[in-house]
C-alpha positions as a Markdown table, in Angstrom:
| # | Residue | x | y | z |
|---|---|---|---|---|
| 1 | Unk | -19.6 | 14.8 | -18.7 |
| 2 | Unk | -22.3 | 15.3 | -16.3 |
| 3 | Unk | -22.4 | 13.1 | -13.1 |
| 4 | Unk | -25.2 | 12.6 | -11.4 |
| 5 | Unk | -25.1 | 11.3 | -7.9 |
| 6 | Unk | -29.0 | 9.5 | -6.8 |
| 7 | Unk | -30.6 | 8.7 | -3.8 |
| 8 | Unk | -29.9 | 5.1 | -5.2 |
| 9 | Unk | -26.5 | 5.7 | -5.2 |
| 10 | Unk | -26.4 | 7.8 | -1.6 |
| 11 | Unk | -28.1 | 4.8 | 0.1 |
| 12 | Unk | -26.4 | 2.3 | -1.2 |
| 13 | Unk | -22.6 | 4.2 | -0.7 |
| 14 | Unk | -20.5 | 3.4 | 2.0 |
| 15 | Unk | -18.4 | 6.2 | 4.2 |
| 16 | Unk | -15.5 | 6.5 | 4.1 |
| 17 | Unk | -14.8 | 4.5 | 1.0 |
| 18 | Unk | -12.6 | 6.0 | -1.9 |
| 19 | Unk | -14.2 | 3.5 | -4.4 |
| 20 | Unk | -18.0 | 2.8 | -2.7 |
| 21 | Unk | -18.6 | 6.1 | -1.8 |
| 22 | Unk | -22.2 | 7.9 | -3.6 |
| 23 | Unk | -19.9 | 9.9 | -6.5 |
| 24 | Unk | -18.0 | 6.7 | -7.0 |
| 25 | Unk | -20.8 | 4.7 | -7.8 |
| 26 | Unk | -22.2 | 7.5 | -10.1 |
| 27 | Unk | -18.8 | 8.0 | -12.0 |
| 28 | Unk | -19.3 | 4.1 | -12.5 |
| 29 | Unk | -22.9 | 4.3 | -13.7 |
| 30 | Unk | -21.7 | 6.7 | -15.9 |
| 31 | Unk | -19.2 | 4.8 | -17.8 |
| 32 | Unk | -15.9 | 5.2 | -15.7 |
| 33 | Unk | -14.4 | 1.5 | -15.3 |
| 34 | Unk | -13.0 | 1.8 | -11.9 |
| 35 | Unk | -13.5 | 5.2 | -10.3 |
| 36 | Unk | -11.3 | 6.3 | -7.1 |
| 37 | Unk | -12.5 | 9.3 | -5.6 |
| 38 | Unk | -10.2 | 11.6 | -3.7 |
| 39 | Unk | -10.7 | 15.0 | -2.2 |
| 40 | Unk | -9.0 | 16.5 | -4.9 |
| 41 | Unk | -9.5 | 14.5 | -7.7 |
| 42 | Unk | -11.3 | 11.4 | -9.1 |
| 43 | Unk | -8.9 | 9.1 | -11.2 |
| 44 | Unk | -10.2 | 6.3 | -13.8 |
| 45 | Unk | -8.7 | 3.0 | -12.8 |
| 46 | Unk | -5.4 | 5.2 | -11.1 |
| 47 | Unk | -4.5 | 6.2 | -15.0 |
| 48 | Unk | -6.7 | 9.1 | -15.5 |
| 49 | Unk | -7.5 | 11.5 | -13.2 |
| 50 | Unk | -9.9 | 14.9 | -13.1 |
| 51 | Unk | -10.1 | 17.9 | -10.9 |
| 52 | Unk | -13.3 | 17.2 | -8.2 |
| 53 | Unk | -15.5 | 20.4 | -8.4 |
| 54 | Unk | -16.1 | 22.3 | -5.2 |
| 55 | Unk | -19.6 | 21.2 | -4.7 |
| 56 | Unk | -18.9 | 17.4 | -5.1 |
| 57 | Unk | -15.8 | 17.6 | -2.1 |
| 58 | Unk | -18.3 | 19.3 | 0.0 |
| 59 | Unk | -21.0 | 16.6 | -0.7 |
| 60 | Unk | -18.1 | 13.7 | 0.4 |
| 61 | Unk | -17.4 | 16.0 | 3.4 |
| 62 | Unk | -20.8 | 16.4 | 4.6 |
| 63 | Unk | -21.3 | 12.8 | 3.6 |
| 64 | Unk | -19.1 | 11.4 | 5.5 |
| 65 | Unk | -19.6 | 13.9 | 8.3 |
| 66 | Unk | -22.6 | 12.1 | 8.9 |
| 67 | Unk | -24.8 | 15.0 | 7.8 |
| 68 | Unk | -28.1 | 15.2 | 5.9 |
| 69 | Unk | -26.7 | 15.1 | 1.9 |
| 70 | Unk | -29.2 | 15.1 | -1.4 |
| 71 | Unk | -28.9 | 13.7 | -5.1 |
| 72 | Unk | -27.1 | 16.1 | -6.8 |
| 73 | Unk | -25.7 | 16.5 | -10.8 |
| 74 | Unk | -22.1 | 17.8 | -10.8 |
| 75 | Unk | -19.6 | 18.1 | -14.3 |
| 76 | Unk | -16.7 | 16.2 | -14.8 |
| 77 | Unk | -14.4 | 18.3 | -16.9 |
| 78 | Unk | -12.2 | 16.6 | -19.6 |
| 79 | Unk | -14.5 | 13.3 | -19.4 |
């Protein structure tokens, strides 16, 4: 499945947060029913959980780093 993280969903994210964060909200939008995202991996209400590609930790980093971050599409393997 593709995931794709908006400016709607950057602006309206909150730091820091492992279930309001931007790729939390998109995972959500996409269908997921209670997304927590980790640095590692992103779980589906803590049952099922999928490997977090390299560009989406590096948004969270740079995210929550304070640094200027853009809408991005990222996949979700085994969605």
């Amino acid at each position: 499945m593709i995931i794709s993280v908006t400016q709607q969903h950057i602006d309206r994210g909150l730091k820091g947060s492992c279930t309001k964060d931007p790729i939390a909200l998109a995972c959500q939008d996409a269908g997921m029913k209670k997304p927590f995202i980790g640095p590692y991996v992103i779980s589906d209400n803590h049952e099922v959980e999928y490997y977090v590609p390299e560009a989406a930790r590096q948004f969270m980093k740079d995210y929550d780093n304070d640094k200027l971050v853009f809408p991005f599409d990222f996949e979700l393997e085994g969605y």
